[in-house]
Every structure is written in C-alpha cells, then in structure tokens.
C-alpha positions in Angstrom: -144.8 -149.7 -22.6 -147.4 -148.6 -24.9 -147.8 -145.6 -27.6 -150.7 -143.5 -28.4 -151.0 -140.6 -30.7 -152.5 -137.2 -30.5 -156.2 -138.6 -31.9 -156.2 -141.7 -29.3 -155.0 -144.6 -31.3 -153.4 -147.3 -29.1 -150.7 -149.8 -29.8 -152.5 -153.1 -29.8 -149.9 -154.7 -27.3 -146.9 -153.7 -25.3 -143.7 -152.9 -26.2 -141.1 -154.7 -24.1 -137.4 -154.5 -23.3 -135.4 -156.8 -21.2 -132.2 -155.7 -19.1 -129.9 -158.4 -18.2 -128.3 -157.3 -14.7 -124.6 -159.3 -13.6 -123.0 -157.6 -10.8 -121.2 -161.0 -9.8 -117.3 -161.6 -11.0 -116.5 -164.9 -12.8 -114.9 -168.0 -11.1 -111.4 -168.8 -12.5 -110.3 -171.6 -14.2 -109.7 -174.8 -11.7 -107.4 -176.5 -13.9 -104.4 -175.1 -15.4 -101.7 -177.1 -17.2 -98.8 -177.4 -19.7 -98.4 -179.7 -22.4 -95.1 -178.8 -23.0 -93.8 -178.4 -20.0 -93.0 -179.9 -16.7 -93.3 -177.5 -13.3 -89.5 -177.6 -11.7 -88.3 -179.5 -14.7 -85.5 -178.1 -16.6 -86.6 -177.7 -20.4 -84.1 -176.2 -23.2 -87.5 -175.3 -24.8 -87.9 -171.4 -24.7 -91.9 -171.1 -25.0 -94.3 -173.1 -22.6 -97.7 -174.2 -23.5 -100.7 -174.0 -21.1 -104.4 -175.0 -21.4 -107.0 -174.1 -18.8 -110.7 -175.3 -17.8 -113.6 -175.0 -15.8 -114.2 -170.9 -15.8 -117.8 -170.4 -14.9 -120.3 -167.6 -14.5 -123.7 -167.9 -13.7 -124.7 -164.7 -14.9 -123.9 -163.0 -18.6 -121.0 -165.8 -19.0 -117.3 -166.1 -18.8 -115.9 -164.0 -21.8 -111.8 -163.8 -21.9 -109.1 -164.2 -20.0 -105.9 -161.7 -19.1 -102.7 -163.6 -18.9 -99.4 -162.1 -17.6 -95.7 -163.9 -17.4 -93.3 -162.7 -15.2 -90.8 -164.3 -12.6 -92.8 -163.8 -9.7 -95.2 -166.4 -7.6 -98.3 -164.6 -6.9 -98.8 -161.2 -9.3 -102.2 -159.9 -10.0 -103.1 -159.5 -14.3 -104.4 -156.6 -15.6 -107.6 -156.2 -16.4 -107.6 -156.0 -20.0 -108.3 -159.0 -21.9 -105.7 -161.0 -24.0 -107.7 -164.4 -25.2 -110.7 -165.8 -25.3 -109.3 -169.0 -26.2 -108.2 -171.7 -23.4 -104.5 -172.3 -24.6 -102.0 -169.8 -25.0 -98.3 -169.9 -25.3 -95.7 -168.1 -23.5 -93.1 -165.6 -25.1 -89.5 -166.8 -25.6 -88.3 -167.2 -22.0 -84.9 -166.3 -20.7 -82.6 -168.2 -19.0 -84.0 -169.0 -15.3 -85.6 -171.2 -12.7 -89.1 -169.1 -12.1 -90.8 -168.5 -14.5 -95.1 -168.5 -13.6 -98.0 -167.5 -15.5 -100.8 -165.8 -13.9 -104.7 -165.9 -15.2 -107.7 -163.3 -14.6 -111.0 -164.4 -15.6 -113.4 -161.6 -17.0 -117.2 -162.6 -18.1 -119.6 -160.4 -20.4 -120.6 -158.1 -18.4 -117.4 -156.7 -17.4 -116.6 -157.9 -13.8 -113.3 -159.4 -13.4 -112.2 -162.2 -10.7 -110.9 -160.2 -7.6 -108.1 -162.9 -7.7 -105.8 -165.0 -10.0 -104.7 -168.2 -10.9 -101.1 -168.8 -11.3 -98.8 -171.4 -12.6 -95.0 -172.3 -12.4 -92.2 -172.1 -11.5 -91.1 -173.5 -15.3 -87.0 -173.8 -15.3 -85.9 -172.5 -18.6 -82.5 -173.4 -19.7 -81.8 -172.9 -23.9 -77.8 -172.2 -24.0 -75.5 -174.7 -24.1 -72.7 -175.5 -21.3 -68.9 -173.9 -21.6 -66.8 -176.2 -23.8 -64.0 -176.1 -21.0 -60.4 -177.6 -22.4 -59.7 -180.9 -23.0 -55.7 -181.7 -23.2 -54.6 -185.4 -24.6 -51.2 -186.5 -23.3 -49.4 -189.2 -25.2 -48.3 -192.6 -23.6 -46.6 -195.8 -24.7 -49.6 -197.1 -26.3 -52.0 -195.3 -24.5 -53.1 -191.4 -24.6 -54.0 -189.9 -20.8 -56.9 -187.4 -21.4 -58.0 -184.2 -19.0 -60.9 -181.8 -18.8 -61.6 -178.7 -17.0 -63.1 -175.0 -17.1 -66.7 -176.9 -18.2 -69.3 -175.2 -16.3 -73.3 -174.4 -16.8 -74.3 -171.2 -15.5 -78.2 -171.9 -15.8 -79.3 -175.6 -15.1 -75.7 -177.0 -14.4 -74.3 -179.9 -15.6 -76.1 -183.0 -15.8 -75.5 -185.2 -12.3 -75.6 -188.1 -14.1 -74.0 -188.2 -16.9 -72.3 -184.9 -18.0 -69.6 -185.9 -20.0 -69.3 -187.9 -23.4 -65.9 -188.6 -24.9 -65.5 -189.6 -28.4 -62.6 -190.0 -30.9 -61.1 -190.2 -34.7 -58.1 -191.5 -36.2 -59.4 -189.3 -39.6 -60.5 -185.9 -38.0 -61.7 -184.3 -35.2 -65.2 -185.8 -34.5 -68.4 -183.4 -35.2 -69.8 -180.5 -33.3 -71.7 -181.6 -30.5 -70.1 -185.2 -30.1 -72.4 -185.9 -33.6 -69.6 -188.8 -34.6 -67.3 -190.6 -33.9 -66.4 -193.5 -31.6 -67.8 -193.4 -28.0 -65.1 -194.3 -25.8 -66.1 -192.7 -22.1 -69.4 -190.8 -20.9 -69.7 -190.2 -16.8 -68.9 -187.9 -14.4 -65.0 -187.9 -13.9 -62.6 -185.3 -15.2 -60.1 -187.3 -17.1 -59.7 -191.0 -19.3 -56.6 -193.3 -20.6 -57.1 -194.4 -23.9 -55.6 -197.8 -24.1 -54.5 -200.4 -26.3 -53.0 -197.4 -29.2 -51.3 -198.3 -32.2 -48.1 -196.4 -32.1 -47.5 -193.7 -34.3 -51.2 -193.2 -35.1 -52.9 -189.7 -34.6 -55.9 -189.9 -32.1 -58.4 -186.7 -32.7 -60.4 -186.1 -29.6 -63.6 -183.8 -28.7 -65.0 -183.7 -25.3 -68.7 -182.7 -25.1 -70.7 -181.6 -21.8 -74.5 -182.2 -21.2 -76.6 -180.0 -19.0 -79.5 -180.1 -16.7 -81.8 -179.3 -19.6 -80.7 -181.6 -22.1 -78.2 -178.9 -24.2 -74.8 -179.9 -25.5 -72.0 -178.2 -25.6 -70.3 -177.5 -28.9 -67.1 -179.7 -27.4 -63.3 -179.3 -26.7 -61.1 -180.8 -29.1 -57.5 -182.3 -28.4 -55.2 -185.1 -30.3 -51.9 -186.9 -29.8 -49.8 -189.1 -31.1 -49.6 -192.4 -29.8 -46.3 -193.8 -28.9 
C-alpha cells in the first residue's frame, strides 16, 4: 500500500502487512505415558502422572492441550485449553479399575484436533482391606489360631500372599504388622503356634495385604499357653 497527501507527496516505498492463514487442525500427541503409573496395574497411589510427545502443526503451531479424566474409554475434551505444558497430573482418584485420560490438541490459530487421544484404564485402590477377626485358641503347648470376615472391596486381596501373622509375649504387636515376630504369611485361614511355654501370654495381630499394596490396620487376639 502506499499514501499520498492532498498536494501529491508519495510514500517513498510500500507499506506492507502479512496475514498468516491456518485453517488445518493439529495432529495429537503420538506418545502418551505415565511415570507413575502402570495401565491395569493396581496402585494405592491416588494421582497418576502422564507426559505426552510429538503434537505437530505445520501451520501457526501446536499451542495447548485440553485434558479431561473420567471413567470412560473413548470421551471427547472440551475445547478449552488446560496446559500448555507436556505433563500433567491427575486429580485424587477414587477407588476403581477405569480410570483414562483423554487429550485434545489445539494449535495458534484456534483449530482443534477433530479427535482425541486417550489413556488408561489406571486401577486405583488407596483404602486398606477389612481387619476381619482373628480368635487364638489355647492348646497344651501350642495356641490354634483363626481368621475370617477379611475382605477387599476394591483390588481384593493379594493372591499371593495376603496374610502376615506376627506375635508378642510383651504386647500386642503394632498397627499394620509394624513389629513383632513373623511367624506365618500365605494364603490359608488359620495357624498352630507350636512349641509354647506354658503359662505365658501370646499377643497376636493378623494383618491382610491387597491387590494394591495397602495393609490392613490388623485383628488382634491372645491366649494363654497351657
């Protein structure tokens, strides 16, 4: 463009404007991962990590991203932008086994991907199994122990090893199986305690292990040994 005024005077050169035109929606990330999480993994860890990579526009460039988490496989983010960073971390997830993330991409000049990423399920499990009841029988030198009501309403129990059996001739042993002398872990429901001195209290505390790793508080029981 040029200018002239009212007696003829020119501008010595053009002015010039540019307009940058992108009608063309970003590509989504092609890599989308947790470091703190495994997919289909139990974790007693409420909030999951994720890092993404390898957004691209060709046109005005990739400029945020629109994240949404919600317990379904395949559900479409708004599109308003939450980050423009490549890591985010989840809210503190309930108890459940499907739990995904979902990713929009949206570059600068405002058009959003006409489709999402999404990530999951992540199996979240943060409370602690039942305690149950644990009842301690006394023997001639021996004390016959049994366990039931234990139960894990997210996760369930370990399938390995679930149960962890401890004991004190002081006290009853910690919270959590925290102390005290190891005398059965495994999968049965009950233990004999052999080889007791006679007349000697035995302090008990059952603890149960889930899917997830969490520990249950423990049921406490004791008997005197005959």
């Amino acid at each position: 463009m040029w200018f002239r005024d009212r007696v003829g005077n020119v501008t010595a050169g053009p002015i010039q404007g540019q307009i940058l035109l992108d009608g063309t929606a970003p590509g989504n990330p092609t890599a989308l991962t947790s470091s703190s999480h495994a997919v289909s993994t139990w974790s007693a860890d409420r909030t999951v990590a994720i890092q993404w990579a390898g957004a691209t526009d060709a046109g005005s460039g990739v400029s945020g991203y629109s994240l949404r988490w919600d317990r379904l496989p395949s559900t479409m983010p708004d599109a308003v932008a939450d980050t423009t960073a490549l890591t985010a971390t989840s809210p503190s997830l309930p108890d459940g086994g499907n739990h995904y993330v979902h990713l929009r991409t949206v570059d600068k000049a405002g058009n959003w991907s006409a489709s999402a990423v999404h990530f999951g399920p992540f199996f979240i499990d943060g409370t602690a199994p039942t305690n149950g009841a644990l009842t301690a029988t006394p023997g001639t030198a021996k004390i016959s122990l049994r366990w039931s009501g234990v139960s894990d309403a997210a996760s369930g129990l370990s399938t390995t090893n679930p149960y962890r059996l401890v004991y004190s001739t002081s006290a009853s042993p910690a919270t959590r199986c925290a102390n005290g002398t190891p005398i059965f872990v495994g999968a049965a429901g009950q233990f004999e305690h052999q080889n007791l001195v006679a007349g000697t209290r035995y302090f008990y505390r059952l603890c149960a292990t889930d899917k997830a790793g969490n520990v249950s508080m423990g049921a406490v029981g004791f008997a005197v040994a005959r």
